[in-house]
PLY file of the C-alpha trace (Angstrom):
ply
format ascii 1.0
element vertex 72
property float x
property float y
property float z
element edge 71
property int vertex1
property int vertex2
end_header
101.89 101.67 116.90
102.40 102.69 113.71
100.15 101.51 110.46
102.98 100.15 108.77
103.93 97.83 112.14
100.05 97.23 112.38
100.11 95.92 108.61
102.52 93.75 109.32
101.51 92.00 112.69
98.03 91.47 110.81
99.70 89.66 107.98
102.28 87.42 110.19
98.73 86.23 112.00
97.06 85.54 108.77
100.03 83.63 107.81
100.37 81.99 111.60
96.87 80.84 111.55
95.50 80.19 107.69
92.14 79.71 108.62
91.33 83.07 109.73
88.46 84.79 108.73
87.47 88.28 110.37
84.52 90.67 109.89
85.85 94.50 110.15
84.68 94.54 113.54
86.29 91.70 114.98
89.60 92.48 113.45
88.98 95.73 115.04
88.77 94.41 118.39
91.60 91.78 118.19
94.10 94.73 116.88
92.81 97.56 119.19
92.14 99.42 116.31
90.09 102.41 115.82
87.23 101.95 112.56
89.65 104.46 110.36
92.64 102.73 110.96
91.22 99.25 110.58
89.64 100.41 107.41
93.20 101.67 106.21
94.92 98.37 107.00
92.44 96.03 105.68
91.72 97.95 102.71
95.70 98.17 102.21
95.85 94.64 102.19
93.10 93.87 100.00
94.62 95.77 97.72
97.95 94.08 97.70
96.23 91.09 97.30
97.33 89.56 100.44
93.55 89.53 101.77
90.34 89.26 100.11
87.16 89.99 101.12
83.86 87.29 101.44
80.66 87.57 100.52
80.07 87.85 104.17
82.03 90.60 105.32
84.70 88.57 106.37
88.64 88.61 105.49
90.45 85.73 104.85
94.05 85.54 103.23
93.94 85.54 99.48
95.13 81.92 98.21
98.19 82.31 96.18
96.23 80.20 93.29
93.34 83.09 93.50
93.05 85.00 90.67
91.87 88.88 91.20
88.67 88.06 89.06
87.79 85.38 91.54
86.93 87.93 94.21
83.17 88.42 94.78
0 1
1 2
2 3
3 4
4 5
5 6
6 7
7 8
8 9
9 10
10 11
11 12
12 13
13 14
14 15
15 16
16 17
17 18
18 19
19 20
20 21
21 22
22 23
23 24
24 25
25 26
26 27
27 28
28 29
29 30
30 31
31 32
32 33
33 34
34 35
35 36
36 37
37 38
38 39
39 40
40 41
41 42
42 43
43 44
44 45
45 46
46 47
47 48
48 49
49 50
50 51
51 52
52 53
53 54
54 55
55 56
56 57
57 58
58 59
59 60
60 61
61 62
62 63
63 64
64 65
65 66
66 67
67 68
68 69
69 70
70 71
């Protein structure tokens, strides 16, 4: 599947279930991802500010109220 397909299904999930909150490796497993391509598509949407990431390694969806100087 293509990255730009893979972006998307990650973000409709985040979106489906608000709660979510996924180390690198789970999000790896639960997307059949390789570590590249899960490192693409996470940092991708860290940087459009859809995700951030936690203290503890985790990603969770940014709230909309978040500022970018909020994050860490």
């Amino acid at each position: 599947m293509p990255l730009d397909q893979v972006m998307q299904r990650v973000r409709r999930e985040y979106e489906e279930l608000p709660g979510l909150r996924l180390t690198r490796w789970q999000a790896q497993r639960l997307w059949r991802l390789d570590p590249n391509e899960c490192e693409i598509v996470l940092t991708s949407l860290v940087r459009a500010t859809f995700l951030r990431e936690d203290r503890d390694g985790t990603f969770l969806r940014r709230a909309p109220s978040e500022s970018t100087a909020s994050v860490l």
